[in-house]
C-alpha positions in Angstrom: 31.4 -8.5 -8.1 29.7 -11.7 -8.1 25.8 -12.5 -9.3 23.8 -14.3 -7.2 22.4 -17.4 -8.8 18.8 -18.1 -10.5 16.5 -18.9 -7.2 14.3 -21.8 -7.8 10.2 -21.3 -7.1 8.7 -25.0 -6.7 5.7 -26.3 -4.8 6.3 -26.0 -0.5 4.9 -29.3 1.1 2.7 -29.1 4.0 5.5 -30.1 6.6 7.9 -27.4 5.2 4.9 -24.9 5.5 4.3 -25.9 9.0 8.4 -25.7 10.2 8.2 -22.1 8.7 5.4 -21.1 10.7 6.5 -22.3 13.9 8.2 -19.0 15.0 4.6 -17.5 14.8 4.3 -18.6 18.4 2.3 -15.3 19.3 -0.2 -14.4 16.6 -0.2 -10.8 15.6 -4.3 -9.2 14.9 -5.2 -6.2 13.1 -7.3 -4.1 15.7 -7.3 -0.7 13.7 -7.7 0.9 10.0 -7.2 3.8 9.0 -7.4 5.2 5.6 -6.9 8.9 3.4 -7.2 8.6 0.1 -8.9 9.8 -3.2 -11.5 7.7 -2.8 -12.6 8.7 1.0 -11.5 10.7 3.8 -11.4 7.2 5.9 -12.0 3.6 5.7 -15.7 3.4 5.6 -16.0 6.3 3.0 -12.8 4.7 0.8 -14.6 1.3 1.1 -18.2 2.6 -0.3 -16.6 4.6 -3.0 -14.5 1.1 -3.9 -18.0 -0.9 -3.9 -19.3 1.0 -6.1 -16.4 1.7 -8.6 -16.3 5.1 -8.3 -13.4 6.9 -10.3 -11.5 10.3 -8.1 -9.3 10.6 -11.2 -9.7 14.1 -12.7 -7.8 16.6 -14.6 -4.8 18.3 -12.6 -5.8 22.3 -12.0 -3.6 23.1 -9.2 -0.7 23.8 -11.5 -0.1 24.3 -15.5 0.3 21.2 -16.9 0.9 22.2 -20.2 3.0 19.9 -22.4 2.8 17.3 -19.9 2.3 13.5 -21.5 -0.5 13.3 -18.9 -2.3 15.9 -17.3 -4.6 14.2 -14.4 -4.4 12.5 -11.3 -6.1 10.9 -8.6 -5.8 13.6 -5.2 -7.5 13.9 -1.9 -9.8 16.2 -1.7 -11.2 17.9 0.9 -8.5 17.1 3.7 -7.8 19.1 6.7 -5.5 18.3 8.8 -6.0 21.1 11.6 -9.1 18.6 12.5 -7.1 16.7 15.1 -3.9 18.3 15.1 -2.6 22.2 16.2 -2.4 24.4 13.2 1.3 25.2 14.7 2.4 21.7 13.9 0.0 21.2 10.8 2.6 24.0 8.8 5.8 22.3 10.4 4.1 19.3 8.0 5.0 18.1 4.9 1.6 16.7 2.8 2.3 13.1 3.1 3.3 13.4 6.6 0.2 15.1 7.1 -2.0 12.0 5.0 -0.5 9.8 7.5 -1.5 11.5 10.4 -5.1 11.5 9.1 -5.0 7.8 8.8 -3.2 7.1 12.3 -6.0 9.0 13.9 -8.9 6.7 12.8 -6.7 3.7 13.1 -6.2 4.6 16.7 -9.8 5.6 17.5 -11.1 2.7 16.6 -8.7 0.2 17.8 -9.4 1.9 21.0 -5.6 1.7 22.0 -4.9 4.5 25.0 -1.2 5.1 24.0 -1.5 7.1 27.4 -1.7 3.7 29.1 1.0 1.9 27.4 4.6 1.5 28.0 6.2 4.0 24.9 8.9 2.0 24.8 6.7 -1.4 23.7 5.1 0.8 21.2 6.8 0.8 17.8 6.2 2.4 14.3 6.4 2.1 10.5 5.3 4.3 8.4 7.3 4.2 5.1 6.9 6.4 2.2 8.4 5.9 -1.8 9.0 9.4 -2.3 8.7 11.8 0.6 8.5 15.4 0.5 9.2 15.5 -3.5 6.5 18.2 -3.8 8.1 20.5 -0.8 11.5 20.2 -2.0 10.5 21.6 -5.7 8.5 24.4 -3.8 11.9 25.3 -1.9 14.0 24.8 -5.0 12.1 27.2 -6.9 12.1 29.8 -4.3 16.0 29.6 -3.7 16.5 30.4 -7.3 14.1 32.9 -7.6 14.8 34.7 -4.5 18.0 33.3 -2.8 18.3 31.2 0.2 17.6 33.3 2.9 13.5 33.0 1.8 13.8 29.2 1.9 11.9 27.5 4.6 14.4 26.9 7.7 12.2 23.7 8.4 12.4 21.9 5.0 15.0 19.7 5.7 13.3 17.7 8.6 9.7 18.3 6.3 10.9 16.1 3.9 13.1 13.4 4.7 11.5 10.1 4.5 11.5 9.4 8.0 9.4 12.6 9.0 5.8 10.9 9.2 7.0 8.2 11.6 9.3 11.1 13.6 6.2 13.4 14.1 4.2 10.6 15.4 6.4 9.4 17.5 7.2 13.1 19.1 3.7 14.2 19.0 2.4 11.0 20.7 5.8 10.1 22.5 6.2 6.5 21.6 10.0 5.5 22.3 10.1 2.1 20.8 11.6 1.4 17.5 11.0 3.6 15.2 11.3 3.0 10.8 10.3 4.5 7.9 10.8 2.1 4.6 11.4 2.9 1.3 11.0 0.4 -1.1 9.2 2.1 -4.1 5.8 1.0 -4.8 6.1 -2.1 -2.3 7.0 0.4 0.4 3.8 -0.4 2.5 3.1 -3.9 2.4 7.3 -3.8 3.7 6.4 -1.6 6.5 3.4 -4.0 7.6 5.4 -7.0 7.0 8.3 -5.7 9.0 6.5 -4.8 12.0 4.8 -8.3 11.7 8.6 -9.7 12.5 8.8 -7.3 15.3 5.8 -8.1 17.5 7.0 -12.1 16.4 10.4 -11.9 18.0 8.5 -9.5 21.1 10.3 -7.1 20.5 7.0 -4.7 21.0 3.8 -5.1 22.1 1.9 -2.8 19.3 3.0 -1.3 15.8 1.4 1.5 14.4 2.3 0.9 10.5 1.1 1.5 7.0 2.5 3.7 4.0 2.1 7.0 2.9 3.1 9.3 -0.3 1.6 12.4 -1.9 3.8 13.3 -5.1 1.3 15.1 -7.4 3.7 17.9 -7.9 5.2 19.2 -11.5 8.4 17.4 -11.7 7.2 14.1 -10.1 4.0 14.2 -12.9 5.9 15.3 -15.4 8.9 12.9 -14.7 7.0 10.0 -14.8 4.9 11.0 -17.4 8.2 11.0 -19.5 8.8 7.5 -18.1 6.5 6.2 -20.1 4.4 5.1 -16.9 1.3 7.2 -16.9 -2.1 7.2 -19.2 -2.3 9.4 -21.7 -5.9 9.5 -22.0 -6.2 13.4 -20.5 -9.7 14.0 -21.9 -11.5 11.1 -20.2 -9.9 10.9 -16.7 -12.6 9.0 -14.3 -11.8 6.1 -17.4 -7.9 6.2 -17.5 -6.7 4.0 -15.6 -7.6 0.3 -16.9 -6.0 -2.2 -14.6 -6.0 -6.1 -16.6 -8.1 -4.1 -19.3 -6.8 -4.6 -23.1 -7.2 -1.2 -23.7 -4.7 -0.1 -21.0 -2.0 2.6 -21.8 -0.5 3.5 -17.9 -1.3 3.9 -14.5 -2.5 7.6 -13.0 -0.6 8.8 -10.1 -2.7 9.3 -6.8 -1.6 9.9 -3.4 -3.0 8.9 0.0 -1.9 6.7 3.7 -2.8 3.9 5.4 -1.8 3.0 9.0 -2.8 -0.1 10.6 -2.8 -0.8 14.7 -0.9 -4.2 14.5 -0.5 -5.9 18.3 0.5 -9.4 19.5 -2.9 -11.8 20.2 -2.2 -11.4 23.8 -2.0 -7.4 24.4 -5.1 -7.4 22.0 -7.0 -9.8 24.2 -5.7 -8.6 27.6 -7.0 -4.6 26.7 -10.5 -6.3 24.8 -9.4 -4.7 21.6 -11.9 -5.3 18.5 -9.6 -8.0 16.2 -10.2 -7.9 12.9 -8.0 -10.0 11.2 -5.0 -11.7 11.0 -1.7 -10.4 9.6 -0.3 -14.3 9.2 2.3 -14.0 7.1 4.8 -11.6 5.0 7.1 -12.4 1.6 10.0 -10.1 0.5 12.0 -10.9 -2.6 13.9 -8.4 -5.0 13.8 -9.6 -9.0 17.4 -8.2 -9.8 16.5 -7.5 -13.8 15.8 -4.0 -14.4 15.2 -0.7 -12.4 11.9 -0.1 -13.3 10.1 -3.1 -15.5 8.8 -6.1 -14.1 10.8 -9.7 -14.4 8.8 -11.0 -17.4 8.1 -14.4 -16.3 7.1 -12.6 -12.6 9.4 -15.4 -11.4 10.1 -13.3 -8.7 6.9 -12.0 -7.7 6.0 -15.5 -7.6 9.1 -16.2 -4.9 7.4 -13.4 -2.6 3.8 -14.7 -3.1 4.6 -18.0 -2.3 7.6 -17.1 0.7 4.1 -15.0 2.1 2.2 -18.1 2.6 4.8 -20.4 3.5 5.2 -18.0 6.4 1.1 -17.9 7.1 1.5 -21.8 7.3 -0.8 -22.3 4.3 -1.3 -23.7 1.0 -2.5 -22.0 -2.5 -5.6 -24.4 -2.4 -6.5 -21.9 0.8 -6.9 -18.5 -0.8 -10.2 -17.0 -1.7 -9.2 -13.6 -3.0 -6.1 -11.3 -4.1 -5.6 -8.0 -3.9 -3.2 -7.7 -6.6 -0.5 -4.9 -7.1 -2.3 -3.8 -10.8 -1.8 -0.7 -11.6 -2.6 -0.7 -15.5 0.3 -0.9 -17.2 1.0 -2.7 -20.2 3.9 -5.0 -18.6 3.0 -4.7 -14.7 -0.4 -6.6 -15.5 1.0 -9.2 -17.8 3.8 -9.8 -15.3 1.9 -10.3 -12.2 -0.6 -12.5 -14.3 2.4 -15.4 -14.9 3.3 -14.4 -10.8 0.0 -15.9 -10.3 -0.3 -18.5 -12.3 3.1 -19.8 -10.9 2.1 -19.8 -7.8 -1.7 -21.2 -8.3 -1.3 -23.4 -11.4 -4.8 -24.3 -12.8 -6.7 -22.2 -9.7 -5.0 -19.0 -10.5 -8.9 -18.5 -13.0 -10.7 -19.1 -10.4 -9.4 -17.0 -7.1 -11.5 -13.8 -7.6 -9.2 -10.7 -8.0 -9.4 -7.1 -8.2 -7.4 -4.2 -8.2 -8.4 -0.6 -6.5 -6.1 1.7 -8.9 -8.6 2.0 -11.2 -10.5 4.7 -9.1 -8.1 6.1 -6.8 -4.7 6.0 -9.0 -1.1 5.0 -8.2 -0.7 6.0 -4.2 2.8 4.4 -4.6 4.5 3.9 -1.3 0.5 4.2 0.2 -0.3 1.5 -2.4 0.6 -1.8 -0.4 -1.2 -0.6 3.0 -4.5 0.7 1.5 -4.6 -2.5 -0.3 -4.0 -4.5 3.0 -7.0 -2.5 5.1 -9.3 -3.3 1.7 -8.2 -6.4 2.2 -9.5 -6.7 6.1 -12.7 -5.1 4.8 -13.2 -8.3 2.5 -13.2 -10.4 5.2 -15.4 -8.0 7.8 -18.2 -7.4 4.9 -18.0 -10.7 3.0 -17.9 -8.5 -0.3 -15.3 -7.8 -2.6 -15.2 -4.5 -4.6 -14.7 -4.4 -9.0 -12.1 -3.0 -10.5 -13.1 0.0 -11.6 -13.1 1.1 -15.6 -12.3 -3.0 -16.5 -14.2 -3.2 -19.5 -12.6 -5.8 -21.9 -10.6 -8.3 -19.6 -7.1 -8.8 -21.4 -7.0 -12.3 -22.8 -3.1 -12.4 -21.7 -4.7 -12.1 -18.1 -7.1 -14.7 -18.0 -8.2 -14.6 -14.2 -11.1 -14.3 -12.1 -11.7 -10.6 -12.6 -14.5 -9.4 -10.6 -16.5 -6.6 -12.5 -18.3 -4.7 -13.3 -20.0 -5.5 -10.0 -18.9 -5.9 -6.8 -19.3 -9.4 -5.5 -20.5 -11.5 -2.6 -17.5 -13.6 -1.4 -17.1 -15.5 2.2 -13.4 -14.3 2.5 -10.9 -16.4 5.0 -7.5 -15.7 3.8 -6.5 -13.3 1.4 -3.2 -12.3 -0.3 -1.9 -8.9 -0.9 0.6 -7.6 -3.7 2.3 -5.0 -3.9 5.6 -4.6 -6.7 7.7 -1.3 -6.8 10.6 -0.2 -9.0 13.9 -1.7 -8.7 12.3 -5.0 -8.8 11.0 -5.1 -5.0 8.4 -7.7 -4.3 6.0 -7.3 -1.1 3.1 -10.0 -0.5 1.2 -10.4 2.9 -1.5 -13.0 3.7 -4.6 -12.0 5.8 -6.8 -14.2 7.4 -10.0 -14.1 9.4 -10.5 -14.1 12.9 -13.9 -16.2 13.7 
């Protein structure tokens, strides 16, 4: 089997940035957000709680946690998901398929889109997910040992496979076009956005419903990567635990939580007078090929995927006011994506404001990417950008524009989203206003 050779990251001029743009012949607009997470039962409520640096993480009491190396965790609270859909189908559910369906609803509302009035088979979706129905299938695995398998549910199997949020969607709403669910781990939503961004390129849809969903706050999934080594072990102070670019940092917390955006083509969005709020302008994929759950040291190729993502917007780093950086609080993930930066932004990379959202709502894994993407739109809407939440002492191995402990006033035109997940898979989009 051969290796593939070292790929070389060096600066993009302006005439190689504009030849990789060119295929962007129809722009593609964000008309719709949508957002369920720890932090907020939708966008608006998500985005206040992020302003203010509000912390969700608390002490897990749904099951024992006894001998666990952490015992807390960042869940939604308060759900319900018979609110817009029949209690029937709500059971026929898995949890994460459920989260996304939260999030697809006020995506939809407010993009206004009538799927009723559009062709299903120009309508396309991709909702991805990292780990699926993890927490069903220990439920079912418990109950087929304790009691055989004629008590298991006869519906798990389609419950939990990883395509089950984007197949529900598309029965209950009837969309025929092309359909995907991605999994690549913590990356896993920033891939389905940037996917569906090459979709509506090529035409080969008029509208995407995408974004990333995961909800894995379950016994073996805590416990498991609580073993890894991943998770904080500071269990008697929760709302403070998770410390992303802090010095003090000792893990991530794991959270769980969707995102869907309503992605169309410039022209179907002006033809139907849908609200655009931004740009999705470009999208950088890249795969580090070193270990199967720690960074590439020298982020060498997070910094391929950063600057791939705005080659493809048609942009420079000299144009980037703010990053939404992948961050989750771990000793090597912050330190990793701080060189990414660097590579990519040279001297600039202390003085592009920053901040990560993980501090208050945990690790939503394959949700990550996407909720980071519609914070993202909300920087450039409000002209704000949010702290990061329990940054107290800035590392000094991280020396970037940190914004804490206060959220910030920022004009915000273009803005680069991160997103890294195990296996070494490297997702980066670029947003950009729409004045």
């Amino acid at each position: 089997m051969k290796i593939c050779g070292e790929a070389v990251t060096r600066p993009l001029s302006r005439e190689v940035l504009l030849e990789r743009s060119r295929h962007n012949s129809d722009r593609v607009v964000i008309t719709g957000l949508g957002t369920v997470c720890p932090l907020g039962l939708s966008t608006a409520e998500t985005w206040e709680s992020l302003l203010s640096g509000r912390s969700a993480v608390r002490s897990v009491e749904d099951f024992s946690t006894e001998g666990f190396p952490s015992r807390i965790a960042a869940q939604v609270r308060g759900f319900d998901a018979t609110n817009f859909l029949d209690r029937k189908e709500v059971r026929r559910m898995g949890r994460f398929t459920q989260l996304a369906m939260g999030a697809l609803h006020e995506a939809v509302a407010q993009s206004g889109l009538k799927l009723e009035a559009e062709d299903p088979t120009r309508v396309g979706l991709q909702i991805g997910t990292a780990i699926g129905g993890i927490a069903a299938i220990e439920e079912q695995a418990l109950i087929l040992h304790a009691e055989g398998p004629r008590r298991l549910n006869p519906t798990m199997a389609p419950t939990v496979i990883v395509s089950a949020a984007s197949c529900y969607v598309a029965v209950l709403l009837g969309i025929k076009g092309p359909t995907n669910s991605p999994a690549a781990a913590c990356a896993t939503g920033v891939v389905a956005l940037g996917d569906s961004l090459r979709w509506l390129q090529r035409g080969d849809v008029d509208v995407v419903l995408a974004g990333g969903t995961d909800s894995a706050i379950s016994p073996l999934a805590l416990a498991s990567f609580g073993r890894l080594g991943a998770l904080s072990g500071r269990n008697d102070d929760p709302e403070h635990a998770c410390r992303p670019f802090d010095v003090d940092r000792d893990g991530t917390v794991l959270g769980e939580g969707a995102a869907v955006m309503v992605l169309e083509t410039e022209a179907h969005a002006r033809k139907r007078g849908a609200p655009i709020l931004a740009e999705l302008a470009g999208f950088g994929f890249t795969e580090d090929a070193f270990h199967i759950t720690a960074p590439e040291p020298d982020g060498s190729g997070a910094a391929r995927a950063m600057a791939l993502a705005l080659a493809d917007a048609g942009i420079g780093p000299d144009e980037v006011d703010y990053i939404v950086p992948h961050a989750t609080g771990t000793p090597l993930n912050d330190t990793s994506e701080t060189l990414a930066i660097q590579r990519v932004f040279g001297e600039r990379a202390a003085r592009i404001p920053l901040s990560s959202n993980k501090g208050g709502m945990g690790h939503t894994l394959g949700a990550a990417g996407a909720i980071s993407a519609v914070v993202g739109v909300e920087c450039i809407q409000q002209g704000l950008v949010p702290p990061t939440a329990n940054l107290m002492r800035p590392d000094p191995a991280c020396p970037l524009d940190h914004v804490f402990p206060e959220k910030r006033a920022l004009r915000v035109d273009t803005v680069l989203i991160n997103a890294f997940g195990f296996g070494g898979q490297n997702g980066c989009l670029v947003l950009k206003s729409w004045r």
